[in-house]
C-alpha positions in Angstrom: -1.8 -62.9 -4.1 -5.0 -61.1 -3.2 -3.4 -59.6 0.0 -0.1 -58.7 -2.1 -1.9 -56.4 -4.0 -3.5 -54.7 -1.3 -0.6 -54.7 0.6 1.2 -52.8 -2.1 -1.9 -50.4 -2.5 -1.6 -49.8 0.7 2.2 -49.0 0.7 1.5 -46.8 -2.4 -1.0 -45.1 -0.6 0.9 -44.2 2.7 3.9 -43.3 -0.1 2.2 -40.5 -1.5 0.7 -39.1 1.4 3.7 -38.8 3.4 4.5 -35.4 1.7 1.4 -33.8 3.0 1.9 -31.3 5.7 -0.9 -31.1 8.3 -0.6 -27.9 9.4 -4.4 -27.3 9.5 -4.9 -30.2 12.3 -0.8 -29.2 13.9 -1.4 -25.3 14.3 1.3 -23.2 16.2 -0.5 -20.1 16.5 -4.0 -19.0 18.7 -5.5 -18.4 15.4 -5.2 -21.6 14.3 -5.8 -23.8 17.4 -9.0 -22.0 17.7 -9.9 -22.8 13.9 -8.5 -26.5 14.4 -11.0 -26.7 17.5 -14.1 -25.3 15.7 -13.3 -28.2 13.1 -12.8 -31.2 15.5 -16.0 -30.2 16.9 -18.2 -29.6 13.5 -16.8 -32.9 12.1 -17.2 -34.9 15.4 -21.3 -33.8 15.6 -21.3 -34.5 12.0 -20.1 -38.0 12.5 -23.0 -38.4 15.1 -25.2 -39.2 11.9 -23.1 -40.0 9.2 -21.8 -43.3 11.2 -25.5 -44.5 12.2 -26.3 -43.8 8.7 -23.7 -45.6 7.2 -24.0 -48.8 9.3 -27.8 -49.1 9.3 -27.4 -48.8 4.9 -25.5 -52.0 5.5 -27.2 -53.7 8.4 -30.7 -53.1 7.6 -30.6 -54.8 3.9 -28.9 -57.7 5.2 -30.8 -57.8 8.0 -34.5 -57.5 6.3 -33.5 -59.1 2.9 -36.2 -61.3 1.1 -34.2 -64.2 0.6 -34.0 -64.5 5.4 -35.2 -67.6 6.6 -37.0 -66.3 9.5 -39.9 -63.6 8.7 -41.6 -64.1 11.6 -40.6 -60.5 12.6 -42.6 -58.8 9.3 -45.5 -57.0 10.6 -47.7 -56.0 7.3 -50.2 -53.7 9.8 -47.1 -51.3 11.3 -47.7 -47.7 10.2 -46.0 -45.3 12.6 -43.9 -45.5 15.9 -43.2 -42.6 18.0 -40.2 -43.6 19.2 -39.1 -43.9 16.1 -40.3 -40.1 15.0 -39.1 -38.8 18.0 -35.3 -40.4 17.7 -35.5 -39.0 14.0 -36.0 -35.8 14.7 -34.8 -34.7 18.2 -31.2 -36.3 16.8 -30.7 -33.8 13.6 -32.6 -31.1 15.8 -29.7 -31.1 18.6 -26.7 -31.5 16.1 -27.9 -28.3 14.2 -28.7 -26.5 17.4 -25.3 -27.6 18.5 -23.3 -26.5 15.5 -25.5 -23.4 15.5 -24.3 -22.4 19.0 -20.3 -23.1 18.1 -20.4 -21.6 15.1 -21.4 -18.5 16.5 -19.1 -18.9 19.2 -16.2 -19.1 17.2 -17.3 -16.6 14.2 -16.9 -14.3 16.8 -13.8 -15.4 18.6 -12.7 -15.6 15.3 -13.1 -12.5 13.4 -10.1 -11.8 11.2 -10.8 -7.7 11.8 -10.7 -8.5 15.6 -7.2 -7.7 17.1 -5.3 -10.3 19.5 -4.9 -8.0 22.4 -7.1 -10.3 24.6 -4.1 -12.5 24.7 -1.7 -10.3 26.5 1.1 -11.4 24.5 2.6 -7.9 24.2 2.6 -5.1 21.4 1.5 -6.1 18.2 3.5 -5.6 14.9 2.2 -3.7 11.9 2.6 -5.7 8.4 1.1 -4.3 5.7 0.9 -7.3 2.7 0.5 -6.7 -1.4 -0.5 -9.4 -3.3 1.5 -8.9 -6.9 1.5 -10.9 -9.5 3.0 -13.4 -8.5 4.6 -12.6 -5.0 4.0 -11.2 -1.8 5.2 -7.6 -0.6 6.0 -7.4 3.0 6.1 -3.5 4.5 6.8 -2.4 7.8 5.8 0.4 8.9 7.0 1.2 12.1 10.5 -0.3 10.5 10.9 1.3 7.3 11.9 -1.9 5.2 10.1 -4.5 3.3 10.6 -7.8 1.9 9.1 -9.7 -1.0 8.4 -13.5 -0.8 9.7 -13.5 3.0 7.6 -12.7 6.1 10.0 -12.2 9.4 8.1 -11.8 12.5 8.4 -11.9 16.7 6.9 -15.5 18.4 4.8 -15.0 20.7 3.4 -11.1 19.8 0.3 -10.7 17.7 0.9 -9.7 14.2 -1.8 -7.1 12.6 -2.0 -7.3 8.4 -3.3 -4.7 6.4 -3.9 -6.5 2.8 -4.1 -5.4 -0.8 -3.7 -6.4 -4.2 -2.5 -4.5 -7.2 -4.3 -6.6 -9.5 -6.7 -9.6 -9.6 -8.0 -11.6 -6.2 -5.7 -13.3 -3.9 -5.8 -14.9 -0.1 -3.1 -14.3 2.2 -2.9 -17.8 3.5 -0.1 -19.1 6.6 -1.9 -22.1 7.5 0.5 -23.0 10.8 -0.8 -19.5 11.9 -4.3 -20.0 10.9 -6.9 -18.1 9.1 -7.0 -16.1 5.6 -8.3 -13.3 4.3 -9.0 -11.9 0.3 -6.7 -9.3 -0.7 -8.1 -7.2 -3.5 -7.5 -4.2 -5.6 -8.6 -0.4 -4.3 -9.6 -1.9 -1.3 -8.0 -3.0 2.3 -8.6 -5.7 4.4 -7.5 -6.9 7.7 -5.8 -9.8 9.5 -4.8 -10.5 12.7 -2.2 -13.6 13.7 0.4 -15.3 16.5 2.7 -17.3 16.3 3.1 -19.0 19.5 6.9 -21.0 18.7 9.6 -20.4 16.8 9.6 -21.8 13.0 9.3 -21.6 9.4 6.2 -22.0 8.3 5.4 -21.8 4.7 2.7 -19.4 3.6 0.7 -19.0 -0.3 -1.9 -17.3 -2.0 -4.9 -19.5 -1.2 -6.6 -18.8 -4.2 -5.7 -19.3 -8.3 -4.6 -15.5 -9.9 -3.4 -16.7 -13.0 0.0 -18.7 -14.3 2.7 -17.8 -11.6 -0.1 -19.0 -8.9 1.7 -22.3 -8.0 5.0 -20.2 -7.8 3.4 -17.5 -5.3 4.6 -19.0 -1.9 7.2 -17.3 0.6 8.2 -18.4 4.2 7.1 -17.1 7.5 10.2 -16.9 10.1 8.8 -16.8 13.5 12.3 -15.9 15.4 12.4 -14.7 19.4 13.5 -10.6 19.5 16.8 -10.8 19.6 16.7 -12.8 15.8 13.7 -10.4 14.5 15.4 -7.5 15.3 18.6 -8.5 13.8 16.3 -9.3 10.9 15.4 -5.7 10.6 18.6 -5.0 11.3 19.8 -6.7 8.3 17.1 -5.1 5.9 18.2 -1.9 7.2 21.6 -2.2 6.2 20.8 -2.8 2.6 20.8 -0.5 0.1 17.4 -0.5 -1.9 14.8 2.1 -1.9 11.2 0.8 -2.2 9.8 4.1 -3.6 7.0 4.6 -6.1 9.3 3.9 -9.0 10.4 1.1 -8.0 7.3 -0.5 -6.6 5.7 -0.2 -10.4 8.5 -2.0 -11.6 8.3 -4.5 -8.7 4.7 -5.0 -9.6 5.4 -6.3 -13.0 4.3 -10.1 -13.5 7.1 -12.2 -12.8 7.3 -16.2 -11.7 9.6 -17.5 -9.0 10.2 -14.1 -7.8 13.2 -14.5 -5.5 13.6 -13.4 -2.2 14.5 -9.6 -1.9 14.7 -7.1 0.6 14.5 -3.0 0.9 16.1 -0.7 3.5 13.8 1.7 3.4 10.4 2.3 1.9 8.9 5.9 0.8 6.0 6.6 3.2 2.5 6.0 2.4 3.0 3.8 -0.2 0.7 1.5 0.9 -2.4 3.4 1.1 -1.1 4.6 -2.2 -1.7 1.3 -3.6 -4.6 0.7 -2.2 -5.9 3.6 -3.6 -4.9 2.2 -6.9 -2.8 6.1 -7.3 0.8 4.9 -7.4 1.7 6.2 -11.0 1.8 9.9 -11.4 -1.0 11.1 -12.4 -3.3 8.7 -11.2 -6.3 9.8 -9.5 -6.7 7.9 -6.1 -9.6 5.3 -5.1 -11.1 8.1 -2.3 -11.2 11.0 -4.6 -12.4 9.0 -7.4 -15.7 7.8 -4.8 -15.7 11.1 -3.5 -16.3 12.7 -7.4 -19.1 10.0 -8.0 -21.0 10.7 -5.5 -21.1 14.9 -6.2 -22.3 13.4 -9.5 -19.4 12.7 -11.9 -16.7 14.8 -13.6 -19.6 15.2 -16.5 -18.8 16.0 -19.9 -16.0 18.2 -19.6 -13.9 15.5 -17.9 -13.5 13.2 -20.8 -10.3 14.8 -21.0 -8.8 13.6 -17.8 -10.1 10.0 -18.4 -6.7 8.0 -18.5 -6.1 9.7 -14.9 -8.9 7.5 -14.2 -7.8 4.2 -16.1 -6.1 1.0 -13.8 -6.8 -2.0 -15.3 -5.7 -1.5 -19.1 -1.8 -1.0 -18.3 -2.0 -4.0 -16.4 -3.5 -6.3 -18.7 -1.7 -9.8 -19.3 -1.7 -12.7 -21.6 -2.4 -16.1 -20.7 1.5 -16.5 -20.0 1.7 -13.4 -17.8 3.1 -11.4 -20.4 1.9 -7.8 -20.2 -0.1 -6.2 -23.2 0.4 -3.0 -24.6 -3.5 -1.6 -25.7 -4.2 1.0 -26.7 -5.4 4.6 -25.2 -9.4 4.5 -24.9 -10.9 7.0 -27.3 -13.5 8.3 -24.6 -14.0 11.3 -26.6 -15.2 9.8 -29.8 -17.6 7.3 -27.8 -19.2 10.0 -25.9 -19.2 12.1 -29.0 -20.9 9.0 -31.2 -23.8 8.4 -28.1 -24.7 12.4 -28.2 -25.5 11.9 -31.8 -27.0 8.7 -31.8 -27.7 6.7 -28.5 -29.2 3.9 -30.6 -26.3 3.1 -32.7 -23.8 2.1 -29.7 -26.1 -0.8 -29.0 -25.3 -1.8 -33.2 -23.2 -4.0 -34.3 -21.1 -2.1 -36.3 -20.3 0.3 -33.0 -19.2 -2.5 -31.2 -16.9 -4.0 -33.8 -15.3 -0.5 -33.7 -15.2 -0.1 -30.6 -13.0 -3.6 -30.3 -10.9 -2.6 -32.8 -10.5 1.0 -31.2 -10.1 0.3 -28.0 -9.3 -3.6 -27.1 
């Protein structure tokens, strides 16, 4: 009956594992064989100690147990042994010396800013990724189009990302391809990928932005050229226009956000959001670093404040519902320090200040 049971464990076991994909440890890109390497390697070095370890915690307390019949091997007089010393230290000495040497290795082979063009796999194509809330935006550049929740791209060509967010934290994350990389708000980071076969693999945000975080997947098509430009070819012969209108409607929360496509995209909107200036009006991340650091718009820019406000329009609920606050009174809190510095650090300012202004 005993063996039943763990029979039927084990069956459960093996049940519910057998929707796990592996992609981590059955990469299809450089990227990612190069990742699945460096993590072979750490975890076999690791395993150097970790299996000594765990048989000597068995073997020695059955071996030296007070209840043996034969003590004639307890020495009361032992104190040291050098061999001893010098097996416990030279061990953990090499390993770390070992994993020093690959990690830096592979930190530098790879960097997620360093492009692929050491692999002579031809000319790269631009992608430039938003992370919304809750989907991905897909622009090409040098093709005019975009897609949301659907990444096409050429096997066997590198594949250079220029990421963002238009709200909270995300990570780009195609683990087939390897690697990922933050995408945040105002600012632009880089990644650089290959896929080396034909596929779908899936892709996410790696990293929780709220309800619709589960829902924020899309898949990767790796096609040959002859299906990637037919892709384009497709997108192109759409009729949607992904300009600055439309992207602020795009970029409110939705869940499940079905696949869509635009046949053309108004140019530079993506360093547009990035520099958080896609509404009219909006003052743009650069000119906004570039005024505080000649020392601030001062007093007599309290006017242009909301020209200056992001995050407040885009304020959600705990369901992804937007919230409606209200405009900052800037004027009257500027106006209330001049008079009295002391009393915004009150009580009575701050419950104001709630009610005022959220």
């Amino acid at each position: 009956m005993h063996r039943i049971r763990l029979l039927l464990l084990a069956l459960a076991g093996a049940f519910a594992l057998s929707g796990c994909q592996y992609h981590v440890l059955s990469p299809q890109g450089w990227v990612g064989e190069q990742q699945r390497n460096l993590l072979v390697i750490s975890t076999l070095l690791m395993l150097i100690v970790i299996l000594p370890v765990l048989f000597m915690s068995v073997y020695f307390p059955l071996r030296y147990r007070a209840g043996r019949e034969d003590k004639s091997d307890y020495d009361p007089s032992f104190e040291h042994s050098n061999k001893i010393e010098a097996v416990m230290w030279s061990i953990p000495i090499l390993i770390v010396i070992a994993l020093g040497y690959f990690t830096w290795v592979y930190t530098h082979r790879l960097d997620p800013y360093r492009p692929l063009d050491h692999l002579g796999a031809g000319a790269p194509v631009e992608v430039e990724a938003v992370a919304l809330d809750w989907k991905w935006l897909f622009i090409y550049p040098e093709f005019g189009v975009a897609s949301v929740n659907e990444l096409a791209i050429p096997a066997g060509r590198p594949v250079n990302f220029r990421l963002s967010s238009a709200t909270v934290m995300n990570t780009l994350s195609i683990p087939a391809l390897g690697g990922m990389v933050y995408a945040m708000a105002g600012m632009e980071t880089k990644l650089h990928l290959i896929a080396d076969e034909e596929g779908t693999f899936p892709g996410r945000s790696a990293h929780y932005s709220g309800p619709g975080f589960s829902q924020m997947t899309f898949d990767t098509l790796a096609m040959d050229e002859d299906g990637f430009n037919a892709w384009i070819a497709t997108l192109r012969a759409g009729d949607e226009t992904l300009d600055r209108a439309r992207y602020l409607a795009l970029e409110a929360p939705t869940i499940d956000e079905p696949v869509r496509h635009f046949a053309s995209v108004e140019e530079g909107l993506f360093d547009r959001i990035t520099g958080m200036c896609v509404e009219e009006g909006k003052v743009c991340m650069g000119h906004m670093m570039m005024q505080d650091e000649m020392g601030g718009g001062g007093l007599e820019g309290i006017a242009n404040a909301p020209a200056y406000s992001y995050d407040r329009q885009r304020a959600i609920d705990g369901f992804g519902t937007r919230i409606d606050l209200p405009d900052p009174d800037v004027a009257a809190f500027h106006e209330a320090f001049l008079n009295d510095p002391d009393a915004i650090c009150g009580p009575g300012f701050a419950g104001t200040e709630t009610r005022n202004n959220g």
